[in-house]
CHARMM internal coordinates of N, CA and C (Angstrom, degrees):
IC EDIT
DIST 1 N 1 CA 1.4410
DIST 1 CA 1 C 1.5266
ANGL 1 N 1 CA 1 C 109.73
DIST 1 C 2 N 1.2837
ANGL 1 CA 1 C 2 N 124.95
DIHE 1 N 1 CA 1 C 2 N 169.07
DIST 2 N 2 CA 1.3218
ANGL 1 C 2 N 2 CA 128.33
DIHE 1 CA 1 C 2 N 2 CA -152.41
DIST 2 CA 2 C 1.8216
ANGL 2 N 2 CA 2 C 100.64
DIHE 1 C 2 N 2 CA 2 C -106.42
DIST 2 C 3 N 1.2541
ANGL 2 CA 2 C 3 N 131.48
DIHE 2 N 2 CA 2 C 3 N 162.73
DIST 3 N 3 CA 1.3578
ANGL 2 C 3 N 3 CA 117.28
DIHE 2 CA 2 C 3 N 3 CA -145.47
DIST 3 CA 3 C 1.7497
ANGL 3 N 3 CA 3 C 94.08
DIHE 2 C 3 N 3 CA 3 C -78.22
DIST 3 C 4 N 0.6978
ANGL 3 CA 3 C 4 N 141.62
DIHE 3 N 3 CA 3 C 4 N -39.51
DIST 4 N 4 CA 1.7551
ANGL 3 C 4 N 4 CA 129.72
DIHE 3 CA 3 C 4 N 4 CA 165.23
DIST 4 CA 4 C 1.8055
ANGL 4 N 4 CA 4 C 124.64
DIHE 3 C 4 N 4 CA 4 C -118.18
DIST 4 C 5 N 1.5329
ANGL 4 CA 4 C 5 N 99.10
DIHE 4 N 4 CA 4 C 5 N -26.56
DIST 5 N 5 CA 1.4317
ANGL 4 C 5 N 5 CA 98.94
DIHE 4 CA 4 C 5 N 5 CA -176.18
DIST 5 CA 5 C 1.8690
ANGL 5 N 5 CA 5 C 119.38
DIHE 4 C 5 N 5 CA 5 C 71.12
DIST 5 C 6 N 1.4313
ANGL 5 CA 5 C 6 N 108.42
DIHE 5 N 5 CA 5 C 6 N 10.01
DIST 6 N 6 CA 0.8025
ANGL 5 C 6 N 6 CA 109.28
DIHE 5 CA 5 C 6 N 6 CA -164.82
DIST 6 CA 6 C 1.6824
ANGL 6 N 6 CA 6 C 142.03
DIHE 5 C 6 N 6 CA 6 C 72.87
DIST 6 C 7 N 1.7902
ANGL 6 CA 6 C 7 N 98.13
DIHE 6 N 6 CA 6 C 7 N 6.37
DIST 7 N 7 CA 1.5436
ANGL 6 C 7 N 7 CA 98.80
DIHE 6 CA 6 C 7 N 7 CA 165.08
DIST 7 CA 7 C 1.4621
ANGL 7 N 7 CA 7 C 113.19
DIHE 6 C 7 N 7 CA 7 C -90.49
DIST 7 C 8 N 1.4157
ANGL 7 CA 7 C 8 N 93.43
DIHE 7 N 7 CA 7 C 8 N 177.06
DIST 8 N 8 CA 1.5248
ANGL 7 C 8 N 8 CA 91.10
DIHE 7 CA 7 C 8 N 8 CA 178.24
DIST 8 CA 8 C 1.5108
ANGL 8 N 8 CA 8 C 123.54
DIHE 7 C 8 N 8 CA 8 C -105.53
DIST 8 C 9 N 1.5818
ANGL 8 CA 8 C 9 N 131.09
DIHE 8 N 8 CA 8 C 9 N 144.24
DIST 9 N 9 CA 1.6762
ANGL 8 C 9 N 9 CA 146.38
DIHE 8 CA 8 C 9 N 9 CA -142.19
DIST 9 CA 9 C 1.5796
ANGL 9 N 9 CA 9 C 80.50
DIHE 8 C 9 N 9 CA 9 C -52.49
DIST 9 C 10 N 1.0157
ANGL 9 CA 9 C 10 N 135.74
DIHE 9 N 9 CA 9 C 10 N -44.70
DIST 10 N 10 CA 1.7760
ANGL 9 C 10 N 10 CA 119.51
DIHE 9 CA 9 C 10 N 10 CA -164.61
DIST 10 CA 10 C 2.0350
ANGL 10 N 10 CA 10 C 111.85
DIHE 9 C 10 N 10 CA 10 C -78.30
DIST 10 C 11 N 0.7423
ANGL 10 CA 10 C 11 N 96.56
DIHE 10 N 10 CA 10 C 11 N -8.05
DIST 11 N 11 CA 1.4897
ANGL 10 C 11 N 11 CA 116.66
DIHE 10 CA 10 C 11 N 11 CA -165.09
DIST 11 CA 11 C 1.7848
ANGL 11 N 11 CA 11 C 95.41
DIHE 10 C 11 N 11 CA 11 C -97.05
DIST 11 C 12 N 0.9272
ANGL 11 CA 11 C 12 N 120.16
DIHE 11 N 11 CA 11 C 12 N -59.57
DIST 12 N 12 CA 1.5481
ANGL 11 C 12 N 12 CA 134.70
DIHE 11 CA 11 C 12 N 12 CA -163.08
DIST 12 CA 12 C 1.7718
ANGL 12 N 12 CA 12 C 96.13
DIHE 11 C 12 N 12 CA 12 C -77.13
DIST 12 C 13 N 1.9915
ANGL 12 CA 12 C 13 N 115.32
DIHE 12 N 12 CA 12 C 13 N -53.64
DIST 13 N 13 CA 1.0623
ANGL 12 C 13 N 13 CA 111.48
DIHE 12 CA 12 C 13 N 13 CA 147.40
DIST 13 CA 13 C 1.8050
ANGL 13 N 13 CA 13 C 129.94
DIHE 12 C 13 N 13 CA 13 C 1.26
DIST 13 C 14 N 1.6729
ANGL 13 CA 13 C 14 N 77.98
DIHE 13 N 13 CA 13 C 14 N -97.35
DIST 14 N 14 CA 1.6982
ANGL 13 C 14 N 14 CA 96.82
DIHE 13 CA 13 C 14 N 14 CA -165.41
DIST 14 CA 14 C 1.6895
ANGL 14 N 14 CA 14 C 110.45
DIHE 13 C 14 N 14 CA 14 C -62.24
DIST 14 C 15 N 1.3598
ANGL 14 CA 14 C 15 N 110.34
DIHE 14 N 14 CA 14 C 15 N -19.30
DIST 15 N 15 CA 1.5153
ANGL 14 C 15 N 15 CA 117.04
DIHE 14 CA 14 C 15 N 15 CA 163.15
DIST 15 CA 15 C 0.9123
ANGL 15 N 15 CA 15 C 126.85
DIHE 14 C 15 N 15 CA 15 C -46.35
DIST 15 C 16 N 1.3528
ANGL 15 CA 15 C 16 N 115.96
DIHE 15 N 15 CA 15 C 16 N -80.07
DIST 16 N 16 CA 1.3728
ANGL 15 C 16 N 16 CA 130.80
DIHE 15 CA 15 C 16 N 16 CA 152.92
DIST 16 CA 16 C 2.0770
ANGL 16 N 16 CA 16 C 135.85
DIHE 15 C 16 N 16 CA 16 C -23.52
DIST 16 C 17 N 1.3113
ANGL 16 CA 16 C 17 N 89.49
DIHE 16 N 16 CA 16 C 17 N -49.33
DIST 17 N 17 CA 1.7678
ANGL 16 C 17 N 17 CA 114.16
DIHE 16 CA 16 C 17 N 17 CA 149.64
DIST 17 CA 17 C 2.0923
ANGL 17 N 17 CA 17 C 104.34
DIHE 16 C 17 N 17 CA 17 C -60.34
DIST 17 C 18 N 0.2351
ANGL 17 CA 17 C 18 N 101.44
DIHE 17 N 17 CA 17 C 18 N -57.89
DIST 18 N 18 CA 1.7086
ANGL 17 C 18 N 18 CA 111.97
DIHE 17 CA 17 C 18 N 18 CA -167.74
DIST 18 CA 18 C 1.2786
ANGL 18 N 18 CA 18 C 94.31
DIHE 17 C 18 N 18 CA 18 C -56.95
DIST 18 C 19 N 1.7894
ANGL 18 CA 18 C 19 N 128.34
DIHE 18 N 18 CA 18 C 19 N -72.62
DIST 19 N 19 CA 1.1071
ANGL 18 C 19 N 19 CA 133.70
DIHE 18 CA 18 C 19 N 19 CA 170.50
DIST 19 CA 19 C 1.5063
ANGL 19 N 19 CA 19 C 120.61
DIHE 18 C 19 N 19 CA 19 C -32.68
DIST 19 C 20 N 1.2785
ANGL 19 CA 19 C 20 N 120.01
DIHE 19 N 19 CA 19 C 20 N -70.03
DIST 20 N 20 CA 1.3995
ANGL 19 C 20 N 20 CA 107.91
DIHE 19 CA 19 C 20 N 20 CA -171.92
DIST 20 CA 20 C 1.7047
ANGL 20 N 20 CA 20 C 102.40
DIHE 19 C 20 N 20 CA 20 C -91.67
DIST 20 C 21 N 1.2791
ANGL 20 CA 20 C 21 N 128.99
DIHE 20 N 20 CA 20 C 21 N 22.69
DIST 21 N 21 CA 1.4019
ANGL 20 C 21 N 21 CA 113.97
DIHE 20 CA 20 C 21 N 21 CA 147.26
DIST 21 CA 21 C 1.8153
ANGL 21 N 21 CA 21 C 105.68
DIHE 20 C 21 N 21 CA 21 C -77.97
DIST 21 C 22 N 1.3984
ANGL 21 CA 21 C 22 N 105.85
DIHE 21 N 21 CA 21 C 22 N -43.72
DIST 22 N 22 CA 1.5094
ANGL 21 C 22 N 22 CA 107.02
DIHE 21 CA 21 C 22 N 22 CA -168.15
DIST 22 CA 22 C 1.4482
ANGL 22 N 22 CA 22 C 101.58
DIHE 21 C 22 N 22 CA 22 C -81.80
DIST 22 C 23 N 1.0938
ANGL 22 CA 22 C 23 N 149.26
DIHE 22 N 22 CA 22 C 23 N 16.31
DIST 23 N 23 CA 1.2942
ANGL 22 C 23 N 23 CA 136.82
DIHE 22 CA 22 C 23 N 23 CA 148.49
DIST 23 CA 23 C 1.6925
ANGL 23 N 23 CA 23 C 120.84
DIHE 22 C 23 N 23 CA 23 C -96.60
DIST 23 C 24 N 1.0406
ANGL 23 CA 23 C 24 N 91.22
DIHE 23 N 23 CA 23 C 24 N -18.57
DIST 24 N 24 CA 1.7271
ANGL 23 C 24 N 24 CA 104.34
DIHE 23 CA 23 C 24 N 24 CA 169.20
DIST 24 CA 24 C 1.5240
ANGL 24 N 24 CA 24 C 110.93
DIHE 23 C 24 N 24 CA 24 C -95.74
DIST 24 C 25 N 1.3850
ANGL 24 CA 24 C 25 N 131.50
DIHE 24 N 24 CA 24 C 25 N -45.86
DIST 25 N 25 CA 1.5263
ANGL 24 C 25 N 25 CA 132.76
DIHE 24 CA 24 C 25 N 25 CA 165.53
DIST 25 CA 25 C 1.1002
ANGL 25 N 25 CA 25 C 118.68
DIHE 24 C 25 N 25 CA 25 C -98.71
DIST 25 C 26 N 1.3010
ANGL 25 CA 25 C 26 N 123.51
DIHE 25 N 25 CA 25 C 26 N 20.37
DIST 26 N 26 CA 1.8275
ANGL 25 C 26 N 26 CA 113.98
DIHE 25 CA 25 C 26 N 26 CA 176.98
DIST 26 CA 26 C 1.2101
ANGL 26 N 26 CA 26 C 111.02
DIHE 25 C 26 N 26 CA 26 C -35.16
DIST 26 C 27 N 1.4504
ANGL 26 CA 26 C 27 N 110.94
DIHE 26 N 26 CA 26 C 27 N -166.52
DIST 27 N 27 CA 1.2865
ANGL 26 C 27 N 27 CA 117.69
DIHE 26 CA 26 C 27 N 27 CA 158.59
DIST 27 CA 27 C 1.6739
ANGL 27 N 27 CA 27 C 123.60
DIHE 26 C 27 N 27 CA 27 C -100.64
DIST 27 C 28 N 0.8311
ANGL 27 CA 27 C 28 N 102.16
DIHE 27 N 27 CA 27 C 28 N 140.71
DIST 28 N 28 CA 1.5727
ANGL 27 C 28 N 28 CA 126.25
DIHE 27 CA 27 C 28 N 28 CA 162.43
DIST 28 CA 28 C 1.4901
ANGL 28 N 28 CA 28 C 111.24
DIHE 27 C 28 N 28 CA 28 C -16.92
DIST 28 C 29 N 0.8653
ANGL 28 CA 28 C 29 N 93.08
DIHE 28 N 28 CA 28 C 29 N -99.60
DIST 29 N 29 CA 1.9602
ANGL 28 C 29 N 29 CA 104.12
DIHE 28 CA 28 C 29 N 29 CA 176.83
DIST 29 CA 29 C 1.6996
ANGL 29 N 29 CA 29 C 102.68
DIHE 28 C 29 N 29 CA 29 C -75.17
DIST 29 C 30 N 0.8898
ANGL 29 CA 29 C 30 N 135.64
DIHE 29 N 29 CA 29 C 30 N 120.64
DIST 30 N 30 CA 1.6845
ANGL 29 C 30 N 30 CA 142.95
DIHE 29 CA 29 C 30 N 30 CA 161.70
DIST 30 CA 30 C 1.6310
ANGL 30 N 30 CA 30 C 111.76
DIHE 29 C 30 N 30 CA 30 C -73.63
DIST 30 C 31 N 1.2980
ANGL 30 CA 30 C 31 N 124.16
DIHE 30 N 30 CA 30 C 31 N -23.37
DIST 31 N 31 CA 1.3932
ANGL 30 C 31 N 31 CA 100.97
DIHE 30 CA 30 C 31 N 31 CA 164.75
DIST 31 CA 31 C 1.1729
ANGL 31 N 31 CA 31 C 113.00
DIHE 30 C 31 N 31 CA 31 C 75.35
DIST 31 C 32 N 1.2592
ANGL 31 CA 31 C 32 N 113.36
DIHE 31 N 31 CA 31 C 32 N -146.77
DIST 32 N 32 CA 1.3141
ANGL 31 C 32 N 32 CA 118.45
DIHE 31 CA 31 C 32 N 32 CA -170.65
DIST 32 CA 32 C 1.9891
ANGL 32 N 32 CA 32 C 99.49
DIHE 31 C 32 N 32 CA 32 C -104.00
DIST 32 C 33 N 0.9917
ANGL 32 CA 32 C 33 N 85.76
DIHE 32 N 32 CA 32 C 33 N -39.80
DIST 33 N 33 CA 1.3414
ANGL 32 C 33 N 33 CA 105.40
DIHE 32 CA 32 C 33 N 33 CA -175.01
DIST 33 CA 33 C 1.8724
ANGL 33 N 33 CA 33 C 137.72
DIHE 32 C 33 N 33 CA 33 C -78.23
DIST 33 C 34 N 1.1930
ANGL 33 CA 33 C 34 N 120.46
DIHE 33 N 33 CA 33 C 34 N 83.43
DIST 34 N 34 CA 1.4264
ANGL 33 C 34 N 34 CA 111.62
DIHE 33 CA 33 C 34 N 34 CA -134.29
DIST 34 CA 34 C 2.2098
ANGL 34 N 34 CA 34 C 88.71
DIHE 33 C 34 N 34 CA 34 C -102.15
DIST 34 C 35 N 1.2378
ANGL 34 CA 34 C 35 N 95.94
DIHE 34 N 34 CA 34 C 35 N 138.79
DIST 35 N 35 CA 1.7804
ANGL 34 C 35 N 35 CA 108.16
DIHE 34 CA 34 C 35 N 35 CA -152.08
DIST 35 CA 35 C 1.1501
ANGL 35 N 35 CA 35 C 96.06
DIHE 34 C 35 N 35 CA 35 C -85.22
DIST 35 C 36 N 1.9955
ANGL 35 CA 35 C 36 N 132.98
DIHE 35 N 35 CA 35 C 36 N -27.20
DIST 36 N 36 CA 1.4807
ANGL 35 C 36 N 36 CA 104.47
DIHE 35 CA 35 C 36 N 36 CA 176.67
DIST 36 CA 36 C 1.9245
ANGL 36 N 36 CA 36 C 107.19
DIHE 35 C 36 N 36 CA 36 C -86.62
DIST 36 C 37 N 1.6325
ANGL 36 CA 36 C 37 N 92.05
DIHE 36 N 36 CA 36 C 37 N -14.54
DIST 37 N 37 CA 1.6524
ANGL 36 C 37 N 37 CA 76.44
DIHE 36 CA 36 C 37 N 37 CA -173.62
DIST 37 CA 37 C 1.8840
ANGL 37 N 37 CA 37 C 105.93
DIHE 36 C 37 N 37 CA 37 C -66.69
DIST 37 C 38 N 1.2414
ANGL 37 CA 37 C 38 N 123.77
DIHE 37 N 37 CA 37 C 38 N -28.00
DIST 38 N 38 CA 1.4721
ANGL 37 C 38 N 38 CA 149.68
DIHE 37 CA 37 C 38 N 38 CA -178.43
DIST 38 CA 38 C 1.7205
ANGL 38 N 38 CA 38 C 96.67
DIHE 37 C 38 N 38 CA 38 C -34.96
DIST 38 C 39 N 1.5966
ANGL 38 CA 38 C 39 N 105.00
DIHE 38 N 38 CA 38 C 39 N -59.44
DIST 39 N 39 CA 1.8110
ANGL 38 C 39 N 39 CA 133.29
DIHE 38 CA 38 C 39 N 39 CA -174.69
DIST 39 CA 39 C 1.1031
ANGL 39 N 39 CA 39 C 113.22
DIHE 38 C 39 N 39 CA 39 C -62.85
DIST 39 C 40 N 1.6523
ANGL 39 CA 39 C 40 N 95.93
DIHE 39 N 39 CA 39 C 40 N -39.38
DIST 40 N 40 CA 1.6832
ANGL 39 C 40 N 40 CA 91.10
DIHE 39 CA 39 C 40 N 40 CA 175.37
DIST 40 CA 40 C 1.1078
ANGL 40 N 40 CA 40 C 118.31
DIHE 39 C 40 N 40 CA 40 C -103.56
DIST 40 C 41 N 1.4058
ANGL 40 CA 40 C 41 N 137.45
DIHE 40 N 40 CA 40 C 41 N 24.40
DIST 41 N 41 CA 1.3536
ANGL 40 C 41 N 41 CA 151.74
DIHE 40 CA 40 C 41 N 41 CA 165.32
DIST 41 CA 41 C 1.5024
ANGL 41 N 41 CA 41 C 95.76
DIHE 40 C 41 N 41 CA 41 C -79.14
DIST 41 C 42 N 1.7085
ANGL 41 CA 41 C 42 N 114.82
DIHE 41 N 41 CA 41 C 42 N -67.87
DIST 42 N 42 CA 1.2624
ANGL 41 C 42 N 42 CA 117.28
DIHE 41 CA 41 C 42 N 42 CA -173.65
DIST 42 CA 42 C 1.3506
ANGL 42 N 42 CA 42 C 107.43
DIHE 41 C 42 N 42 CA 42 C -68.06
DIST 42 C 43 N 0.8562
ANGL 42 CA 42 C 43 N 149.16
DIHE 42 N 42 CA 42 C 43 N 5.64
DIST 43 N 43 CA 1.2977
ANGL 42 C 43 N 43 CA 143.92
DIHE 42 CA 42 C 43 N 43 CA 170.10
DIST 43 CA 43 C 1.6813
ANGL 43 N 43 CA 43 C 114.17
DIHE 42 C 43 N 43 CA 43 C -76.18
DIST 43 C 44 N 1.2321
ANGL 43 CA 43 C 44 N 96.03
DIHE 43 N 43 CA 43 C 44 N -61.88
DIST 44 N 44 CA 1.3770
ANGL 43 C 44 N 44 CA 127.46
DIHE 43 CA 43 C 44 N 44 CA 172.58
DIST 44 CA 44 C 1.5742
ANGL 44 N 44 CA 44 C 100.35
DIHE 43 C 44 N 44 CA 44 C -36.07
DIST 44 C 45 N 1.7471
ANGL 44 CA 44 C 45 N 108.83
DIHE 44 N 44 CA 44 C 45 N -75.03
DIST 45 N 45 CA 1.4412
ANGL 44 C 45 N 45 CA 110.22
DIHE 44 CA 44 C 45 N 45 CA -172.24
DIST 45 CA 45 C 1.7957
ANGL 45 N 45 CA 45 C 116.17
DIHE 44 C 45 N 45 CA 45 C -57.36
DIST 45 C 46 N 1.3059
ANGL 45 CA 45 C 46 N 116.90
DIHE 45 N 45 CA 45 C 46 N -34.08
DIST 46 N 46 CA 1.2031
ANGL 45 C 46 N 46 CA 119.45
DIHE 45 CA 45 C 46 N 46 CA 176.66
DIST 46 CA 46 C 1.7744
ANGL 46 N 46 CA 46 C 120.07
DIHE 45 C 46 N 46 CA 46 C -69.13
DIST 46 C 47 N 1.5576
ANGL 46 CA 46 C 47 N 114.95
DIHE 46 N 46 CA 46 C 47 N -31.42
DIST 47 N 47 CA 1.5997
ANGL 46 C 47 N 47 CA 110.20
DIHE 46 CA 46 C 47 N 47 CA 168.06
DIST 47 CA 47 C 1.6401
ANGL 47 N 47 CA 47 C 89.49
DIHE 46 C 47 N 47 CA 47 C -79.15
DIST 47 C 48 N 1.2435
ANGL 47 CA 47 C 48 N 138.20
DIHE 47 N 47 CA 47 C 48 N -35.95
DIST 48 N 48 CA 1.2788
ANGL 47 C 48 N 48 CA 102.64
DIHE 47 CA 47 C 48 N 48 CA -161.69
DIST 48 CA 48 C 1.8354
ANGL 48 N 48 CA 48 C 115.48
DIHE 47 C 48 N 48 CA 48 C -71.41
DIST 48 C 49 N 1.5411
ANGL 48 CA 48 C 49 N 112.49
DIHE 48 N 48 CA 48 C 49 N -19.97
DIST 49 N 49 CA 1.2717
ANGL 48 C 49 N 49 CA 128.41
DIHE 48 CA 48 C 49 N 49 CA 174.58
DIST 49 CA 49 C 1.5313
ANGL 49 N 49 CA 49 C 117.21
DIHE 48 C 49 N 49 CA 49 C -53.46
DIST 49 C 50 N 1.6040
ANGL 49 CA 49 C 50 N 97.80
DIHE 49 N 49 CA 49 C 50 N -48.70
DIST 50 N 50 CA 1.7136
ANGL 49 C 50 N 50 CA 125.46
DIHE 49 CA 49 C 50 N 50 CA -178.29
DIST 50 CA 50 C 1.6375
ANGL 50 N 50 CA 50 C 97.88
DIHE 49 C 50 N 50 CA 50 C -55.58
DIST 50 C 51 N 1.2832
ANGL 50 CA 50 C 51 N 122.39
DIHE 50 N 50 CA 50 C 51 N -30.13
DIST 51 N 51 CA 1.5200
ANGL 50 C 51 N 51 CA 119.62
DIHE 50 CA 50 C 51 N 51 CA -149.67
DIST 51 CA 51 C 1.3994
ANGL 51 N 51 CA 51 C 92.69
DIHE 50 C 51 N 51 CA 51 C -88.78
DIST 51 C 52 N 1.5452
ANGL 51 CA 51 C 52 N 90.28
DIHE 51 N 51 CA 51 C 52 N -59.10
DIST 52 N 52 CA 1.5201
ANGL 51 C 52 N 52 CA 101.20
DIHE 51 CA 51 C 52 N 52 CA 175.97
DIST 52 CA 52 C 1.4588
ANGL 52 N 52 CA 52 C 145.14
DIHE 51 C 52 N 52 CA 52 C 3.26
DIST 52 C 53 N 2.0273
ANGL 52 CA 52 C 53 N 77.06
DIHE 52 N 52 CA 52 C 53 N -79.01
DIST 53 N 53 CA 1.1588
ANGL 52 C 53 N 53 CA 102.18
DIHE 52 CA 52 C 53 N 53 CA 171.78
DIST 53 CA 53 C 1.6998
ANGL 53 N 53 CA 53 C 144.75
DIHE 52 C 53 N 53 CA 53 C -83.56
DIST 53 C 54 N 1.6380
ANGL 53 CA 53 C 54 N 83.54
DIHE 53 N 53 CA 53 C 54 N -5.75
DIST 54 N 54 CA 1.9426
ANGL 53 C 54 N 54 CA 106.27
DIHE 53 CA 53 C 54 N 54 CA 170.69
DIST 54 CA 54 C 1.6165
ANGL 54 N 54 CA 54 C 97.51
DIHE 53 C 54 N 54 CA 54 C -81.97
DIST 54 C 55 N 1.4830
ANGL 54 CA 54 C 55 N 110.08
DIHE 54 N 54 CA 54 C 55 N -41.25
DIST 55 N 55 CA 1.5550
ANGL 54 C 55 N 55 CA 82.47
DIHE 54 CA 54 C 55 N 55 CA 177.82
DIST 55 CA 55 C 1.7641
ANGL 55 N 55 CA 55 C 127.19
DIHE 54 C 55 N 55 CA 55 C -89.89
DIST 55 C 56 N 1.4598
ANGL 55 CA 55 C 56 N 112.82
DIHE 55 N 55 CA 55 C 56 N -2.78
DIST 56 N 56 CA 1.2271
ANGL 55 C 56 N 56 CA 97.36
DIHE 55 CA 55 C 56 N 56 CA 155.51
DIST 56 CA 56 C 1.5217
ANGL 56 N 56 CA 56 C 116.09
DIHE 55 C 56 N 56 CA 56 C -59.29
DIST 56 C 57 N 1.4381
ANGL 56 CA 56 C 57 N 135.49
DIHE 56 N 56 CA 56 C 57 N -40.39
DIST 57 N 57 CA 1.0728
ANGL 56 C 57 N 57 CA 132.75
DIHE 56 CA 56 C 57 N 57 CA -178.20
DIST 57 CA 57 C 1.1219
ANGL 57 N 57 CA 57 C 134.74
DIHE 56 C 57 N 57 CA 57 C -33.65
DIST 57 C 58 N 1.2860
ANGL 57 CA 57 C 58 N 106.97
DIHE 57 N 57 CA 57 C 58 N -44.97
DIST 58 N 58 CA 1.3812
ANGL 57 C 58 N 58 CA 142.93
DIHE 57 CA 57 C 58 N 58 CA -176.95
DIST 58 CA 58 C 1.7008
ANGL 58 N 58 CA 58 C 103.75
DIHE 57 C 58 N 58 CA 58 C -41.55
END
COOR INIT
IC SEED 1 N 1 CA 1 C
IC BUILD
């Protein structure tokens, strides 16, 4: 990943925290629903928001 993507140090932070708690404590059964792909969905949608909005700036 690129050195911030445009989020901000508390955001990228608690990400990062989140991530390797949930790869070490996931859950058990994954279901249908699998929790790092979940992180990296929102991840995804949030740099693409970040981008977004630097280039409306522009």
């Amino acid at each position: 990943m690129a050195k911030d993507e445009g989020l901000s140090i508390g955001y990228r932070m608690g990400w990062n925290i989140r991530r390797a708690v949930m790869s070490v404590l996931g859950p058990a059964q994954l279901g249908e629903d699998d929790p790092m792909e979940r992180l990296n969905v929102e991840r995804r949608n949030k740099v693409a928001e970040a981008r977004a909005k630097k280039n409306s700036g522009r």
